[in-house]
PyMOL Python script that loads the backbone (N, CA, C, O; Angstrom):
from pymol import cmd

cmd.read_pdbstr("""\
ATOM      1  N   UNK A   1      93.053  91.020  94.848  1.00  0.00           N
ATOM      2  CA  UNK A   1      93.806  91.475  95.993  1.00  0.00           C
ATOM      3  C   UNK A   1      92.838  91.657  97.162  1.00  0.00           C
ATOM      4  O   UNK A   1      92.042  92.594  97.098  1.00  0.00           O
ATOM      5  N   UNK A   2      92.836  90.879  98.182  1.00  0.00           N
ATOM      6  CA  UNK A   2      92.490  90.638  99.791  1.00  0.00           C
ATOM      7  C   UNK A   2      92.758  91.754 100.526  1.00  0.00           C
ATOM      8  O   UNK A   2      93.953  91.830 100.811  1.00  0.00           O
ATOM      9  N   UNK A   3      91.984  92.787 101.000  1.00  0.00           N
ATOM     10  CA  UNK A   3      92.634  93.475 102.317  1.00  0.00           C
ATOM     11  C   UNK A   3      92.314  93.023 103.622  1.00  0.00           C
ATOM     12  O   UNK A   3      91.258  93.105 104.249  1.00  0.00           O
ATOM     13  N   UNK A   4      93.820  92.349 104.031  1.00  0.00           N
ATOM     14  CA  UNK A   4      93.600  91.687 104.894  1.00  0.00           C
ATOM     15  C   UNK A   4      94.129  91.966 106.827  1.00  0.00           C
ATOM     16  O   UNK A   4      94.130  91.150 107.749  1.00  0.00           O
ATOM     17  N   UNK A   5      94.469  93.260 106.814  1.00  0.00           N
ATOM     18  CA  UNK A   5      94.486  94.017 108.083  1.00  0.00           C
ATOM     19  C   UNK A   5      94.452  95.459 107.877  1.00  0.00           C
ATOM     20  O   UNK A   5      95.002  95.938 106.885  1.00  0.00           O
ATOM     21  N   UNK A   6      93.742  96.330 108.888  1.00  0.00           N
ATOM     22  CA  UNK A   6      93.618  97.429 109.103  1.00  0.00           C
ATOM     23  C   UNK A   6      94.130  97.970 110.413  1.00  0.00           C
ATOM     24  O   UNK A   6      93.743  97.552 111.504  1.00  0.00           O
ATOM     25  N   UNK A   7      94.919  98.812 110.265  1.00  0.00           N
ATOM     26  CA  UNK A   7      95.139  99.695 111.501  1.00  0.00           C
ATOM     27  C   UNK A   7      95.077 100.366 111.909  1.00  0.00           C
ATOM     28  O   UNK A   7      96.231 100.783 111.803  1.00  0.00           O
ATOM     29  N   UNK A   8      94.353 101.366 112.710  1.00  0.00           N
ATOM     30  CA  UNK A   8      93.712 102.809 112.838  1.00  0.00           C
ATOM     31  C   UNK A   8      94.692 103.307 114.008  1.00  0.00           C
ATOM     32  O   UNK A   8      94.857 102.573 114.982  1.00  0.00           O
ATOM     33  N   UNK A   9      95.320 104.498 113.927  1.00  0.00           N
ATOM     34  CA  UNK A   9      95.661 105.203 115.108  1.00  0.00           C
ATOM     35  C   UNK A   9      95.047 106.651 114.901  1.00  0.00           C
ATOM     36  O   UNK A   9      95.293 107.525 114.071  1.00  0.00           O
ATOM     37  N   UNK A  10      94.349 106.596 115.733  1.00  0.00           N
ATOM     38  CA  UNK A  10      93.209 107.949 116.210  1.00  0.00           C
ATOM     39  C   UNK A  10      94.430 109.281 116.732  1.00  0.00           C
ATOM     40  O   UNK A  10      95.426 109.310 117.456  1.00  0.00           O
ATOM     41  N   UNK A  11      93.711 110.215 115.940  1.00  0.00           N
ATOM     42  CA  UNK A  11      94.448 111.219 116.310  1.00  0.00           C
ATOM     43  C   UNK A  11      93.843 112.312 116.813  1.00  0.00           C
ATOM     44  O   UNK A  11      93.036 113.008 116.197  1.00  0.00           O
ATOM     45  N   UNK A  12      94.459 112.590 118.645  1.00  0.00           N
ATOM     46  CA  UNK A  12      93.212 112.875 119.433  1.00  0.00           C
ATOM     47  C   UNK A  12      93.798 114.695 119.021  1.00  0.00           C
ATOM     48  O   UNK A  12      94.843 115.024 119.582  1.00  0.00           O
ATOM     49  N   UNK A  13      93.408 115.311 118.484  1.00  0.00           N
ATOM     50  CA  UNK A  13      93.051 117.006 118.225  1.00  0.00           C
ATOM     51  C   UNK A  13      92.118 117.791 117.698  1.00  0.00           C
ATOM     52  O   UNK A  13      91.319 117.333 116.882  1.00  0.00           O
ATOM     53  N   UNK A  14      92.091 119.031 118.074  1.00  0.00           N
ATOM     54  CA  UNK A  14      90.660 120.001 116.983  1.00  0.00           C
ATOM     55  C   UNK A  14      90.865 119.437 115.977  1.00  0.00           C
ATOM     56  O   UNK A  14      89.874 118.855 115.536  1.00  0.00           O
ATOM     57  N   UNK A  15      91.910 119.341 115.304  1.00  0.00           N
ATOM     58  CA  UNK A  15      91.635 119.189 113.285  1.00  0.00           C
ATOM     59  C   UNK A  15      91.112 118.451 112.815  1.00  0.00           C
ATOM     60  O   UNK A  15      90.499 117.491 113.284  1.00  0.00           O
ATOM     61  N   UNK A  16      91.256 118.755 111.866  1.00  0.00           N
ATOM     62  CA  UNK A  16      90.250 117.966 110.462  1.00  0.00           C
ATOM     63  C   UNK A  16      90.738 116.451 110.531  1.00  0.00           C
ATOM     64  O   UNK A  16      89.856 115.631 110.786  1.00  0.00           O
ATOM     65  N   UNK A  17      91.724 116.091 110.382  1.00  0.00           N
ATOM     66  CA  UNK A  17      92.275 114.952 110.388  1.00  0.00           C
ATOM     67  C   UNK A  17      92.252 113.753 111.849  1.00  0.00           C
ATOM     68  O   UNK A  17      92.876 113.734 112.910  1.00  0.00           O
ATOM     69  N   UNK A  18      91.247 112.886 111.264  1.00  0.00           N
ATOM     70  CA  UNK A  18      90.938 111.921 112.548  1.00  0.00           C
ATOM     71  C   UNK A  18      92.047 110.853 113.356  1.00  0.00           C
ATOM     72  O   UNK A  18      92.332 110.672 114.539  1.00  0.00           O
ATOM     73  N   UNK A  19      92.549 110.197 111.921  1.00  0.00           N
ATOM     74  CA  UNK A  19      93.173 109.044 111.810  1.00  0.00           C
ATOM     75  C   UNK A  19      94.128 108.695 111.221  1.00  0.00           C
ATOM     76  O   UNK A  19      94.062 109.335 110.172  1.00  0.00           O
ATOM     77  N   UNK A  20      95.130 108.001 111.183  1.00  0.00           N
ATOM     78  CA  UNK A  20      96.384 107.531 110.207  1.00  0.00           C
ATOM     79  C   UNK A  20      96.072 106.150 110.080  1.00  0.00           C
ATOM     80  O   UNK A  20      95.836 105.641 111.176  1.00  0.00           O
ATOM     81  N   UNK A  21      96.006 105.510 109.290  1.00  0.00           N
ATOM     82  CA  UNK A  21      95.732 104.371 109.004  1.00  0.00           C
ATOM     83  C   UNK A  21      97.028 103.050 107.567  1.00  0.00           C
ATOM     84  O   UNK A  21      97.614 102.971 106.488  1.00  0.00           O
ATOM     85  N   UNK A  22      96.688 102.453 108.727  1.00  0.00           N
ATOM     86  CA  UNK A  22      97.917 101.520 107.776  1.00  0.00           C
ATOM     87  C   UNK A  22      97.028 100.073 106.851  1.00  0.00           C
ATOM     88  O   UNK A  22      96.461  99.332 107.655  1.00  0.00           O
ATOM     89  N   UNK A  23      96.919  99.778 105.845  1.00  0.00           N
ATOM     90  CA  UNK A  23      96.222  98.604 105.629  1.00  0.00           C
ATOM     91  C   UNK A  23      97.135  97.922 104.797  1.00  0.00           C
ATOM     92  O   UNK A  23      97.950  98.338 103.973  1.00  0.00           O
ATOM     93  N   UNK A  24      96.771  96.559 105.257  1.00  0.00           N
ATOM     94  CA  UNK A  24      97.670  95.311 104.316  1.00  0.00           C
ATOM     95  C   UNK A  24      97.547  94.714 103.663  1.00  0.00           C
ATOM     96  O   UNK A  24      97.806  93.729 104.354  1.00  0.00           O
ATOM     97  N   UNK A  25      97.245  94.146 102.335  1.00  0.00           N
ATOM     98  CA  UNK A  25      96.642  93.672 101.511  1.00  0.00           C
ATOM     99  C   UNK A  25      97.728  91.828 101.013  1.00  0.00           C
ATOM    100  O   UNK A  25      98.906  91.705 100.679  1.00  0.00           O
ATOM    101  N   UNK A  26      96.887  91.006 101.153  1.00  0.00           N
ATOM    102  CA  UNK A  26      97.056  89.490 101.173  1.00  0.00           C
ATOM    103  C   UNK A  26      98.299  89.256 101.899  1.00  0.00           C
ATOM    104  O   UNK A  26      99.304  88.596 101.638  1.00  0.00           O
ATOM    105  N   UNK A  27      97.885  90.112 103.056  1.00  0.00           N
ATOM    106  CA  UNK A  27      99.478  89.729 103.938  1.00  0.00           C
ATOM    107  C   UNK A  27     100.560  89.566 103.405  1.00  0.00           C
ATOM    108  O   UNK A  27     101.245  88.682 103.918  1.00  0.00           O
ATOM    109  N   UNK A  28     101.048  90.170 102.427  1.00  0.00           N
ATOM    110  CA  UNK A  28     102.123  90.688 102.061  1.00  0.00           C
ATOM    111  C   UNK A  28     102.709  91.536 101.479  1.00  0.00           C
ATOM    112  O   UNK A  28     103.807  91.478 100.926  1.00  0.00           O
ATOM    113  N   UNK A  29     101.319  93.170 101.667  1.00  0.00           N
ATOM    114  CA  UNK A  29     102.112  93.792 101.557  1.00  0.00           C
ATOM    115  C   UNK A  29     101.425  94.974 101.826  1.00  0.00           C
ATOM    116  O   UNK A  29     100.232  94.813 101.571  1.00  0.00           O
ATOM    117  N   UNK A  30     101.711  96.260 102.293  1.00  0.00           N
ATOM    118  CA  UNK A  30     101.737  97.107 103.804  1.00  0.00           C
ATOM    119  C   UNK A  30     101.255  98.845 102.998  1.00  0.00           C
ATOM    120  O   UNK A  30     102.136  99.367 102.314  1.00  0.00           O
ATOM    121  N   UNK A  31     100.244  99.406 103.106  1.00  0.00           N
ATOM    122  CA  UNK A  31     100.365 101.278 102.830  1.00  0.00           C
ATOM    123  C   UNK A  31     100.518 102.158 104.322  1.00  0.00           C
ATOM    124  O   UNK A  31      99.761 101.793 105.221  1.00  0.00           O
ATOM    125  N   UNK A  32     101.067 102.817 104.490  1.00  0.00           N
ATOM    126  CA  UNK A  32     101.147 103.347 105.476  1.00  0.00           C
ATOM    127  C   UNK A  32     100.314 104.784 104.914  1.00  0.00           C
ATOM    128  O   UNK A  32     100.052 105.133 103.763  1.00  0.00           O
ATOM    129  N   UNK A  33      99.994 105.514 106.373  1.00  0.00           N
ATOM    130  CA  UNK A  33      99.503 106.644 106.321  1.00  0.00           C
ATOM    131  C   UNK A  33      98.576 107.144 105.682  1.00  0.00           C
ATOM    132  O   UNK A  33      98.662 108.322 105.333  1.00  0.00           O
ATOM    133  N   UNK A  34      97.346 106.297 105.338  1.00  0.00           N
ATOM    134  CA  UNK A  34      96.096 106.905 104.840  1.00  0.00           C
ATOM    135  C   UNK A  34      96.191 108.042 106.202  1.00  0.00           C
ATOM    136  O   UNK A  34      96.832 108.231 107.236  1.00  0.00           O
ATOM    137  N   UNK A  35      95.299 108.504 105.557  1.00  0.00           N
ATOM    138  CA  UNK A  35      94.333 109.397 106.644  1.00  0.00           C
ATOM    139  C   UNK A  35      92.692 109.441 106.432  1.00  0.00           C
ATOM    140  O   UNK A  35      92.175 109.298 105.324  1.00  0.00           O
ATOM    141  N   UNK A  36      92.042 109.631 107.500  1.00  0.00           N
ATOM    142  CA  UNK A  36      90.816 109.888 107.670  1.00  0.00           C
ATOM    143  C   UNK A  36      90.753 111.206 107.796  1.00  0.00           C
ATOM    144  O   UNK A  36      91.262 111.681 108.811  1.00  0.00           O
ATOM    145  N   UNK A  37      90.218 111.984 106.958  1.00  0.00           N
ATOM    146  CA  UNK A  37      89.432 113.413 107.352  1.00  0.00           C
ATOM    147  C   UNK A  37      87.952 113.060 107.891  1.00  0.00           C
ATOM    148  O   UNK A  37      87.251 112.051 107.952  1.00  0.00           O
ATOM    149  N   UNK A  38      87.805 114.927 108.386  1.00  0.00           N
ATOM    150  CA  UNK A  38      86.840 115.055 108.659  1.00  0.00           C
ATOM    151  C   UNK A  38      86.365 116.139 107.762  1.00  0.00           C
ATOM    152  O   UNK A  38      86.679 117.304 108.004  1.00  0.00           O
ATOM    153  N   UNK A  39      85.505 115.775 106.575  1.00  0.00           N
ATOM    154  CA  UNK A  39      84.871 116.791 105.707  1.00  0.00           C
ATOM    155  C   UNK A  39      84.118 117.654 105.426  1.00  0.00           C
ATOM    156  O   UNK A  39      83.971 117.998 106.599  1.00  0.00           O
ATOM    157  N   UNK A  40      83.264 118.575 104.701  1.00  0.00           N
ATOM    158  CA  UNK A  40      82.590 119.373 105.260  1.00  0.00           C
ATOM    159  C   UNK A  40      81.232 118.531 105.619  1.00  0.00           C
ATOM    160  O   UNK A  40      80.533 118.817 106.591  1.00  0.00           O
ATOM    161  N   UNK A  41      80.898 117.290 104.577  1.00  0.00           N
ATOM    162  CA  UNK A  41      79.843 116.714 104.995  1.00  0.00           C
ATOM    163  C   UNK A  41      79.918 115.426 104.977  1.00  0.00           C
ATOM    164  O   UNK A  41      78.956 114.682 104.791  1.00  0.00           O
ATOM    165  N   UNK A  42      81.337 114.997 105.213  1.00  0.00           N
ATOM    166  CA  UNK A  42      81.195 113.639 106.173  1.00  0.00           C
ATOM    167  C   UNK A  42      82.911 113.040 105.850  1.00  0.00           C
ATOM    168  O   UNK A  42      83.742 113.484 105.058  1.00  0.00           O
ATOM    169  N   UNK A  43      83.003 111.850 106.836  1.00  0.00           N
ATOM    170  CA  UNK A  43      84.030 111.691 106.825  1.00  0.00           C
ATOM    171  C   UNK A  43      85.031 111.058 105.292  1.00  0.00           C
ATOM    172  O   UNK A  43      84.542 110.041 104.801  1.00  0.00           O
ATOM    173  N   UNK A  44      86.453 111.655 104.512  1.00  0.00           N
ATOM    174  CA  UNK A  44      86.555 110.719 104.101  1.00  0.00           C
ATOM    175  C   UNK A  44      87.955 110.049 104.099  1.00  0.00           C
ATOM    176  O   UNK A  44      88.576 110.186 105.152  1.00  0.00           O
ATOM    177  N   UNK A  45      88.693 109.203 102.901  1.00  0.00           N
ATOM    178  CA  UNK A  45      89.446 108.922 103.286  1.00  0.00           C
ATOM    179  C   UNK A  45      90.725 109.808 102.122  1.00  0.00           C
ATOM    180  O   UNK A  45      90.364 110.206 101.014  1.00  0.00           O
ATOM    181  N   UNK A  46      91.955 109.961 102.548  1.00  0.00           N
ATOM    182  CA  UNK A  46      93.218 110.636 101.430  1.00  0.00           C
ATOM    183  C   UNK A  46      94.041 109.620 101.725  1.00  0.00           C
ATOM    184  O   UNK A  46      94.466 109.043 102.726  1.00  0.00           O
ATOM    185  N   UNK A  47      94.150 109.564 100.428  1.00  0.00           N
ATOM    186  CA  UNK A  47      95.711 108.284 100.184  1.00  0.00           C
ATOM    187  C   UNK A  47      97.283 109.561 100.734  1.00  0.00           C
ATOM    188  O   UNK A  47      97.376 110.779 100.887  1.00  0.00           O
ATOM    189  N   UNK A  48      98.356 108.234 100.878  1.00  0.00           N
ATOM    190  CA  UNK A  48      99.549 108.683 100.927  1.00  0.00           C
ATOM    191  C   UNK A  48     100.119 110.085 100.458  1.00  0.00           C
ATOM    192  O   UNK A  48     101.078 109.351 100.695  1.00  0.00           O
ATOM    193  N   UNK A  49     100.434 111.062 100.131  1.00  0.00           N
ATOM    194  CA  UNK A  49     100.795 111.807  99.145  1.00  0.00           C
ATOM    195  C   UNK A  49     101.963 112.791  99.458  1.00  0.00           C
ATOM    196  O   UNK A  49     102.220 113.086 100.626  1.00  0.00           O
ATOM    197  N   UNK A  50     102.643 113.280  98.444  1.00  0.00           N
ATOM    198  CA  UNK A  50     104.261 113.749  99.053  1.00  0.00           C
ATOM    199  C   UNK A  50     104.178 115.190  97.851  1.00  0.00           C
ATOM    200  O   UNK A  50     104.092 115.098  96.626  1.00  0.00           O
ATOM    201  N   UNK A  51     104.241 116.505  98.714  1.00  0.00           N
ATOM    202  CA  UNK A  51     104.106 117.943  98.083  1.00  0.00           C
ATOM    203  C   UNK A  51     105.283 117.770  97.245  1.00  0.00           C
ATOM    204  O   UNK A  51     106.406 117.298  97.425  1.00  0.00           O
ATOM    205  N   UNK A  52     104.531 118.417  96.063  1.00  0.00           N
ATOM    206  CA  UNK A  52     105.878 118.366  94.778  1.00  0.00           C
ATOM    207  C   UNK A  52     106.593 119.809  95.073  1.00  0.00           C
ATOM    208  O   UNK A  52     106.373 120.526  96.048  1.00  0.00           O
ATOM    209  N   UNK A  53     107.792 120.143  93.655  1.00  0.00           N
ATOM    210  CA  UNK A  53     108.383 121.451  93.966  1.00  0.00           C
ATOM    211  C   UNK A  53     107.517 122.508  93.647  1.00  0.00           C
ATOM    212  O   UNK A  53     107.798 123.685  93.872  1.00  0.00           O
ATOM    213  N   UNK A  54     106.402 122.101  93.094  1.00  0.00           N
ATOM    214  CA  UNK A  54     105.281 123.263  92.291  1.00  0.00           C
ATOM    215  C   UNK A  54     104.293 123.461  93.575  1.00  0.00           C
ATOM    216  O   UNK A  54     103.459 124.365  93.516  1.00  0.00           O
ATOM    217  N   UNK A  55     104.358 122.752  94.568  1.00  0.00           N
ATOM    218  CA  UNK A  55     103.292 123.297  95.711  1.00  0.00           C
ATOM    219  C   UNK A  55     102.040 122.007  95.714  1.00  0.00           C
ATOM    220  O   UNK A  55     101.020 121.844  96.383  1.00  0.00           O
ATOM    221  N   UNK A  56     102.603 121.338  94.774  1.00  0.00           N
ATOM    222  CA  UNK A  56     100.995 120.728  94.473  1.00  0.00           C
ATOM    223  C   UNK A  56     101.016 119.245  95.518  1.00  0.00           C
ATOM    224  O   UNK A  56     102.071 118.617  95.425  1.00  0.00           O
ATOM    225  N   UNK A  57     100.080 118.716  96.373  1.00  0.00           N
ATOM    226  CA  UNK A  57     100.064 117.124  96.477  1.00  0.00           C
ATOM    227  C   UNK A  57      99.838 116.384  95.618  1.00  0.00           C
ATOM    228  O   UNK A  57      98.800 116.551  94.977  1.00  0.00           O
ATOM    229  N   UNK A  58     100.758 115.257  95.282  1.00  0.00           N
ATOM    230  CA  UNK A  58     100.190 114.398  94.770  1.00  0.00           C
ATOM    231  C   UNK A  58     100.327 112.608  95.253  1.00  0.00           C
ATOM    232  O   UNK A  58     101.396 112.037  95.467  1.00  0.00           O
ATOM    233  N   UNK A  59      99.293 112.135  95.318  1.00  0.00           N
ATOM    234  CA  UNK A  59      99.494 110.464  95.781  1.00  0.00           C
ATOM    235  C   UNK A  59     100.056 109.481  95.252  1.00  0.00           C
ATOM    236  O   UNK A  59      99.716 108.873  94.237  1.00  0.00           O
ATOM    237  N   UNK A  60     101.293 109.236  96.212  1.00  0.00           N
ATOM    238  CA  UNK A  60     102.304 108.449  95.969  1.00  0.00           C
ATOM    239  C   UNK A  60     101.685 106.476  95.936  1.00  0.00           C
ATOM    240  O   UNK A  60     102.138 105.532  95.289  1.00  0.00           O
ATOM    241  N   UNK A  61     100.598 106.536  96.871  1.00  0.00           N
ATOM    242  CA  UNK A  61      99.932 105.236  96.164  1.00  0.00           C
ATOM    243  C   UNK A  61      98.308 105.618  96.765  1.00  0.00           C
ATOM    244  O   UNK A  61      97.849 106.226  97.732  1.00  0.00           O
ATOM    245  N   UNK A  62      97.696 104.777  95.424  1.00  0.00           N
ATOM    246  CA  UNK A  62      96.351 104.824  95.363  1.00  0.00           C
ATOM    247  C   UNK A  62      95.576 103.690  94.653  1.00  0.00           C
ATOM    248  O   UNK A  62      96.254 103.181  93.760  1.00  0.00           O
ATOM    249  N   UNK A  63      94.616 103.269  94.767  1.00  0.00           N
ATOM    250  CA  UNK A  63      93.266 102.966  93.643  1.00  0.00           C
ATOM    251  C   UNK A  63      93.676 103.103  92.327  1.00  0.00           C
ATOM    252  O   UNK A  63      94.098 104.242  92.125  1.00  0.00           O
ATOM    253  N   UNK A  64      93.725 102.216  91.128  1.00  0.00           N
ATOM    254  CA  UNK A  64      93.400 102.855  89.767  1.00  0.00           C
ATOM    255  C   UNK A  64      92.192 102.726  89.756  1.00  0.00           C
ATOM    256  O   UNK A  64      91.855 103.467  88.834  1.00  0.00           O
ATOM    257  N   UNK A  65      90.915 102.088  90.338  1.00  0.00           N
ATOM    258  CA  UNK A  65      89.673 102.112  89.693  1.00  0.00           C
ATOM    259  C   UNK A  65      88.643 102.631  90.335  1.00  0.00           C
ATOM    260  O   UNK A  65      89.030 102.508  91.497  1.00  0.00           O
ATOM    261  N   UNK A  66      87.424 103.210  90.402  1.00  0.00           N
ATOM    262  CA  UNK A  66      86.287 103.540  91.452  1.00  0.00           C
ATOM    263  C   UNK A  66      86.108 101.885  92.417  1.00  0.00           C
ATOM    264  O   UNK A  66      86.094 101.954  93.646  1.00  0.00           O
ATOM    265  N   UNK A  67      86.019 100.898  91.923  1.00  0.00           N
ATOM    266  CA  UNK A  67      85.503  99.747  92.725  1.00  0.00           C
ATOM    267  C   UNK A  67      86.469  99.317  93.646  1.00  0.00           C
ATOM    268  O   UNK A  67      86.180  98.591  94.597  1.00  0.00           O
ATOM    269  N   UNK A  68      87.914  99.842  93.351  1.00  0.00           N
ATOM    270  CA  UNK A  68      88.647  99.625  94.845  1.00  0.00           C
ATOM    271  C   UNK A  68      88.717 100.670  95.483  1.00  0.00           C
ATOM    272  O   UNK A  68      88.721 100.772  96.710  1.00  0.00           O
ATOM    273  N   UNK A  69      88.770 101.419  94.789  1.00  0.00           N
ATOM    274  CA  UNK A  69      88.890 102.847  96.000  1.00  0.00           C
ATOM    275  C   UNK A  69      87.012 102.568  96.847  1.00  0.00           C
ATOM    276  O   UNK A  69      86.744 102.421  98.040  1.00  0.00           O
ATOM    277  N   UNK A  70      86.463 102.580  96.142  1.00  0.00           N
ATOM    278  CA  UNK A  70      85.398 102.465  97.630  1.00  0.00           C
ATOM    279  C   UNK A  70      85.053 101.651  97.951  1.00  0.00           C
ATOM    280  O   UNK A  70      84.093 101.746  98.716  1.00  0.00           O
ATOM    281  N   UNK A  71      85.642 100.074  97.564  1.00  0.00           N
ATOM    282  CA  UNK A  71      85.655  99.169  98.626  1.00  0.00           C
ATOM    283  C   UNK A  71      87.005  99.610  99.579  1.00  0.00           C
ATOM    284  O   UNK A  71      86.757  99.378 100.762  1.00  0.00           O
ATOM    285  N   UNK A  72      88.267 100.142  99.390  1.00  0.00           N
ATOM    286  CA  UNK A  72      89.195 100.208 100.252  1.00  0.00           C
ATOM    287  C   UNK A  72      88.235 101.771 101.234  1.00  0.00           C
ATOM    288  O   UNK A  72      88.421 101.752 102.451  1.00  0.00           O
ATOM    289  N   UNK A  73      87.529 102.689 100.812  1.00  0.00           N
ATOM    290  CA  UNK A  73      87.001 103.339 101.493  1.00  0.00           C
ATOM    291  C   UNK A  73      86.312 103.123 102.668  1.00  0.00           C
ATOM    292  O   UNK A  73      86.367 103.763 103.718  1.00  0.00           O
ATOM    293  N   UNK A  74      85.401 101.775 102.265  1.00  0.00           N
ATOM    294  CA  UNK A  74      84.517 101.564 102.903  1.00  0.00           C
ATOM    295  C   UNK A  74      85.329 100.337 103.842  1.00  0.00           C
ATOM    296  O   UNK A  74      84.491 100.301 104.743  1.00  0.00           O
ATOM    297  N   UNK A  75      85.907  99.764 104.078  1.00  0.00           N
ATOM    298  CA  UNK A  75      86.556  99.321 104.585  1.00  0.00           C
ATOM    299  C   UNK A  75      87.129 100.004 105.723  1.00  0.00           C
ATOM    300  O   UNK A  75      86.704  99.795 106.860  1.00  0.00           O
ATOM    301  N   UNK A  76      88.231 100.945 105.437  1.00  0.00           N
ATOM    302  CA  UNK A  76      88.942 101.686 106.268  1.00  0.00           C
ATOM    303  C   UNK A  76      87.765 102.574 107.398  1.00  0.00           C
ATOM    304  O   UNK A  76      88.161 102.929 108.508  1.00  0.00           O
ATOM    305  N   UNK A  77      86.254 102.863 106.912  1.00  0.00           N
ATOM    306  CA  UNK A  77      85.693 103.917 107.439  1.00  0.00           C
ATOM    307  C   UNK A  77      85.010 103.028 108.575  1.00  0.00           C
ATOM    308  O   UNK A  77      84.518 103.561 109.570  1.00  0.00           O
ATOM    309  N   UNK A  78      85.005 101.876 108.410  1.00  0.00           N
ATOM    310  CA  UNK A  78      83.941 100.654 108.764  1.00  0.00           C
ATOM    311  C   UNK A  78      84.932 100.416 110.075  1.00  0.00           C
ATOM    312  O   UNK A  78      84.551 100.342 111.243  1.00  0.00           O
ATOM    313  N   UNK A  79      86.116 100.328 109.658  1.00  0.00           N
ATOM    314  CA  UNK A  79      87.623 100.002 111.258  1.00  0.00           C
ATOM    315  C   UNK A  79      87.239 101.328 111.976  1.00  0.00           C
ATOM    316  O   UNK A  79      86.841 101.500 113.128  1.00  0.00           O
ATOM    317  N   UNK A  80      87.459 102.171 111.028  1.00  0.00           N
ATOM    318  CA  UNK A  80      87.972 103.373 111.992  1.00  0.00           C
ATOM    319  C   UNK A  80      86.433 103.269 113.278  1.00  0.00           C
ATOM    320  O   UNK A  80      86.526 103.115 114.496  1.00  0.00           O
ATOM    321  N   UNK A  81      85.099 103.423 112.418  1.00  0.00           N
ATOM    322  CA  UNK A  81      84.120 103.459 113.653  1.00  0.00           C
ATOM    323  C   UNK A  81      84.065 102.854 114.301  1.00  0.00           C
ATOM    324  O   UNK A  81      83.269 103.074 115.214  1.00  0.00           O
ATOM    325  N   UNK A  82      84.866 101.646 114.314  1.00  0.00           N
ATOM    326  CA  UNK A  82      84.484 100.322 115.023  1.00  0.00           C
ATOM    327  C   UNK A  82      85.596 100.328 116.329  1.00  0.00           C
ATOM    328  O   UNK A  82      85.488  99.720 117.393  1.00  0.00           O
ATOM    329  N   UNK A  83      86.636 101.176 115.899  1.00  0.00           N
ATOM    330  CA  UNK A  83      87.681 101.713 117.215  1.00  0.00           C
ATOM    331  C   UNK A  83      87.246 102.569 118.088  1.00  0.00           C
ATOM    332  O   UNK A  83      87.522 102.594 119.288  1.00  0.00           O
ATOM    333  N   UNK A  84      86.369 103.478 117.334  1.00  0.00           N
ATOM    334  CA  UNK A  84      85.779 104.554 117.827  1.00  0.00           C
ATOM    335  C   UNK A  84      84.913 103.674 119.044  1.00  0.00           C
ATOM    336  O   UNK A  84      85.372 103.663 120.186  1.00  0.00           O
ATOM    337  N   UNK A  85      83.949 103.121 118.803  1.00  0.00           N
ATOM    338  CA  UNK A  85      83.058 102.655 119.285  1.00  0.00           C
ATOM    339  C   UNK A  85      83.698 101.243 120.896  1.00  0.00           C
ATOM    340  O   UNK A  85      83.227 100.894 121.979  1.00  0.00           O
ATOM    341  N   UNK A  86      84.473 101.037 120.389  1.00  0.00           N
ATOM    342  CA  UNK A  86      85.212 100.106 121.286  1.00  0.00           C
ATOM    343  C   UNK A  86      86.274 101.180 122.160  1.00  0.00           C
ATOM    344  O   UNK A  86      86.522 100.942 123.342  1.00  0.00           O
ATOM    345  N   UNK A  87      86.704 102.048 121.649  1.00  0.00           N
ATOM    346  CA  UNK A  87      87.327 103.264 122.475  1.00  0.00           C
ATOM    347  C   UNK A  87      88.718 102.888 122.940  1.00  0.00           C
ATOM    348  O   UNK A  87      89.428 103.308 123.854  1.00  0.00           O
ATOM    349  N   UNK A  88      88.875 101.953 122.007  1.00  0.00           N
ATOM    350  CA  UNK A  88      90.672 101.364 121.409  1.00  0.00           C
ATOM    351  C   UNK A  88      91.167 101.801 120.627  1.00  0.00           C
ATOM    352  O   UNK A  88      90.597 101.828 119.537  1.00  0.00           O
ATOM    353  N   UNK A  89      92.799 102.507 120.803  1.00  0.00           N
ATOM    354  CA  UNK A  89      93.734 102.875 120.054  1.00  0.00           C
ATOM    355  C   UNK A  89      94.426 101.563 119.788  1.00  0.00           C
ATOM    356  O   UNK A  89      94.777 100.742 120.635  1.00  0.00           O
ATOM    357  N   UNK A  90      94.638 101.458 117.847  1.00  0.00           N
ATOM    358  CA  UNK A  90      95.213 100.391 118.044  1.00  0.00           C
ATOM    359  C   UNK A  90      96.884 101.097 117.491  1.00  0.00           C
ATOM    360  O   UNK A  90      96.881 102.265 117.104  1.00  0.00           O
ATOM    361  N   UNK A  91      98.164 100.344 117.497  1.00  0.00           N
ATOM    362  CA  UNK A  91      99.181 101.155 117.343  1.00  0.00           C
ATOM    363  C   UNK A  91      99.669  99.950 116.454  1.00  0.00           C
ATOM    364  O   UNK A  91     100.755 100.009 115.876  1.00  0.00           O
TER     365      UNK A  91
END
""", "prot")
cmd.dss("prot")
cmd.show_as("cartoon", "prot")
cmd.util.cbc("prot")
cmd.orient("prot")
């Protein structure tokens, strides 16, 4: 599986939370709403996730393995600076 677009919309406030991010994988087919935090010691990324009735989050889609989650990490962190740096919101 190809990830083959990223979309960063910067989210200009104090909080923790930088970014919402949408990525698409072999063009056909779409996650909405990562987010980018801002952590205590560096930025990272939280998948989708929807509060259960017990209080708890849990992620509605994610990674099953370490080697996609931090290639999809490193990916998403690699757009987001690269908006930053160009000082484009993309929508």
């Amino acid at each position: 599986m190809e990830i083959t677009d990223i979309k960063v919309r910067k989210i200009n406030s104090e909080g923790r939370m930088k970014a919402v991010i949408s990525v698409t994988f072999d063009n056909a087919f779409v996650v909405h709403d990562i987010k980018v935090i801002d952590g205590q010691e560096k930025l990272f990324v939280a998948m989708p996730s929807r509060k259960t009735p017990e209080g708890e989050f849990r992620d509605i889609a994610h990674p099953i393995n370490s080697d996609m989650r931090n290639q999809l990490e490193q990916k998403i962190l690699e757009q987001y600076e690269n908006t930053l740096s160009e000082g484009l919101e993309e929508a």
